[in-house]
N, C-alpha and C positions, 0 to 999 in steps of 0.2 A: 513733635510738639515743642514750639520754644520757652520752656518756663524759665520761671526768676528762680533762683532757687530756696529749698524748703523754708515754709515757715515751721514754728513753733510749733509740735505738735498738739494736740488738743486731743485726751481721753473721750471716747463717746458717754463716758457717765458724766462729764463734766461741759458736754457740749452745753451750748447758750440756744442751739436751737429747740434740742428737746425740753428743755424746760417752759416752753412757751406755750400758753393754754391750747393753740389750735393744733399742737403736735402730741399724737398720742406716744404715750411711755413705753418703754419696753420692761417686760418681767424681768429678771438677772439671769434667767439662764439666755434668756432672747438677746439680751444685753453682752452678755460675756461672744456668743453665738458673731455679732455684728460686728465686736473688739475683730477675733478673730481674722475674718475677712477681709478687714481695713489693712491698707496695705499706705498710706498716711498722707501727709496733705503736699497739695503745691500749691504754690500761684504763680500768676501768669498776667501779662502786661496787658493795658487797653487795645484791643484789634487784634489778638492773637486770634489766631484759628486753635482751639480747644479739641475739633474733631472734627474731622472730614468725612462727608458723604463719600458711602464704599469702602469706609476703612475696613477692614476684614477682622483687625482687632480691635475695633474701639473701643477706648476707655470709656467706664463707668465711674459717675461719682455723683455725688451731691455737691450744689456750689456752697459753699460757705461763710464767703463772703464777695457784695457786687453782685455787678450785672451783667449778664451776657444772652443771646438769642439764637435761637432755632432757624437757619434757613436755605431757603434753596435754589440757586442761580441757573437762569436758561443757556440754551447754546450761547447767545449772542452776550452774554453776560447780568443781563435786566435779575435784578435782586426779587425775590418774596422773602419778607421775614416774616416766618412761621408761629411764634412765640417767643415772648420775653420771660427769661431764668429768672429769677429771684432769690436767696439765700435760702433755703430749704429745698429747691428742686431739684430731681434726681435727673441723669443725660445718659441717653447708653444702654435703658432695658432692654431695647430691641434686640441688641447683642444677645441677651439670653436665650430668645427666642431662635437664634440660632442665624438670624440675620444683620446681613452689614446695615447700618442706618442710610435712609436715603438724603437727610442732612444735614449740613454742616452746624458748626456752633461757633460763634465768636463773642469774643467777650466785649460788650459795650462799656465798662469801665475797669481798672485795676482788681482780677478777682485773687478769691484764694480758694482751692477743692478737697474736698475728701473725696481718695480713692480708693476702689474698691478691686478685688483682686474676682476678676470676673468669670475666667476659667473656673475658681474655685467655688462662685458665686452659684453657676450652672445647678450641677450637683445637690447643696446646700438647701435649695430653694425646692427641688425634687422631691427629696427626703425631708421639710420640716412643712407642714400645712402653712403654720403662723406666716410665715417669710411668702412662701407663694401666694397666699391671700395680700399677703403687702404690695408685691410686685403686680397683680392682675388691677390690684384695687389704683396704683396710683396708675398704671397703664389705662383704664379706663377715665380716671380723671383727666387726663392727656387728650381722651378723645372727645371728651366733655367739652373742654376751652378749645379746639381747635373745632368743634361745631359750633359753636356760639362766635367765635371770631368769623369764621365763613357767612354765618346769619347776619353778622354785622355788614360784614362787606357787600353783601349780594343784595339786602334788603333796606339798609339807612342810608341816609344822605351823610355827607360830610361832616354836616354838625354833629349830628346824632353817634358818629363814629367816635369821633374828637372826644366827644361828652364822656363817652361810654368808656374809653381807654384811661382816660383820667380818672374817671370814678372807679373803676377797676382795679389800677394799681395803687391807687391811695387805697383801697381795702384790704388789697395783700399784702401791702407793706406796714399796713394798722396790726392787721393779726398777728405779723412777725415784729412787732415792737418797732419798726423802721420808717414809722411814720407819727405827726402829730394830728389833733383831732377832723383837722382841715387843710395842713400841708403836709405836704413831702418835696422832696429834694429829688429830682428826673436825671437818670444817668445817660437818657437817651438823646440824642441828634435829631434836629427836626427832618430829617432824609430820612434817621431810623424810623423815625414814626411813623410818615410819609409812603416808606416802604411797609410797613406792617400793613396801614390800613387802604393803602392803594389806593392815593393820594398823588398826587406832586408837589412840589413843595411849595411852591408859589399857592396854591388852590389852601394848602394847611395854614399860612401864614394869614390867610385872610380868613379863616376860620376862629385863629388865637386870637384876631382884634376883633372878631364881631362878639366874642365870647368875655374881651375884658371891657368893649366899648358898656355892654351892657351888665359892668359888676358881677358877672361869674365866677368869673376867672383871672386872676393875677400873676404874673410872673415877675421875677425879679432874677435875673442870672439863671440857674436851674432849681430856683427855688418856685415850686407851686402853691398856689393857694388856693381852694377851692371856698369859692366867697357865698354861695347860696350853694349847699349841697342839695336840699329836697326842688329845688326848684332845676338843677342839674339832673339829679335821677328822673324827674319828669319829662325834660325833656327827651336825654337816653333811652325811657322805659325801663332803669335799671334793677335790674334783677344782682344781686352778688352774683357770679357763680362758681361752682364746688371747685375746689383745687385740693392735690394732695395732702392729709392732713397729718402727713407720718413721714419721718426721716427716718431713711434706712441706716446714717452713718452720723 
């Protein structure tokens, strides 16, 4: 893995993301417990590979800052991007389960991580109920967004896709303070997106003007605006849905 090297470390009692309403807290002994384990931060450049499908030890960590994505390339090279990371999401539990991840993760813009020392993580999570309940709990959330993105694909048209992914991380990034009431700031490439939602990019492009031609949606550089939200969830059918609500580190 090519990182920049360490940033500043940041104590998990003083992290910025645990204080955030949608992350629950940990008790002090849970708290000392997670110190522990942390084994402390890096960052790493836009387009780095974070962790490769098959890696036999893949890291574990929460991102912490930036954005990066879940995904998984065919023979022939053709991308699916699986999910997009956010500041609070954890990468790597599968390792616990005792298997290599089937893929990869790249960072879509400059991030920075907390890692966790995962051998010792195994173990840990055996022996403490709270910690296991943590890891099954956001492991299921995982499987929550990656049925709802599949229901997107298989079942909406391009609009409705478009709609949905916009409304979507303007709510995850509202919960994590990283968004305003009706904008945010997209760290993604119109190919990433294109690639998520299985797309081309010509077919996306004419998707963002028919969406700004009729005052939904504005863009400025990578600046979003979301110009009629209930008239945008209408058309989506947007539902939030559940994402991890707890940082392990």
């Amino acid at each position: 893995m090519n990182y920049m090297p360490n940033i500043i470390a940041v104590m998990c009692s003083e992290c910025h993301l645990r204080h955030l309403p949608s992350f629950q807290d940990f008790g002090d002994e849970q708290l000392r417990t997670v110190e522990q384990l942390k084994i402390g931060h890096r960052r790493a450049e836009r387009e780095a590979i974070l962790l490769r499908a098959g890696e036999q030890a893949a890291p574990v960590f929460t991102l912490f800052a930036g954005w990066a994505f879940r995904l998984r390339l065919l023979p022939d090279g053709r991308r699916q991007i699986l999910s997009i990371l956010l500041p609070g999401d954890m990468v790597g539990l599968e390792t616990l389960l005792g298997e290599a991840p089937r893929y990869s993760v790249q960072a879509a813009s400059d991030v920075a991580m907390c890692l966790l020392d995962g051998p010792r993580l195994m173990p840990r999570m055996l022996a403490e109920p709270w910690l296991r309940s943590r890891i099954f709990n956001l492991l299921n959330r995982e499987r929550d967004a990656a049925d709802e993105l599949l229901t997107r694909i298989g079942q909406c048209d391009a609009e409705e896709r478009v709609t949905w992914l916009l409304l979507d991380l303007h709510a995850r990034l509202l919960r994590r303070g990283l968004a305003a009431e009706s904008s945010f700031s997209l760290a993604l490439t119109q190919q990433q997106i294109a690639d998520l939602l299985g797309l081309n990019v010509i077919h996306l492009n004419r998707v963002l003007r028919r969406l700004r031609g009729r005052q939904l949606v504005a863009v400025a550089g990578r600046k979003v605006t979301l110009l009629d939200i209930p008239a945008l969830q209408r058309m989506a059918a947007f539902q939030p849905t559940r994402e991890p609500q707890q940082v392990l580190i």
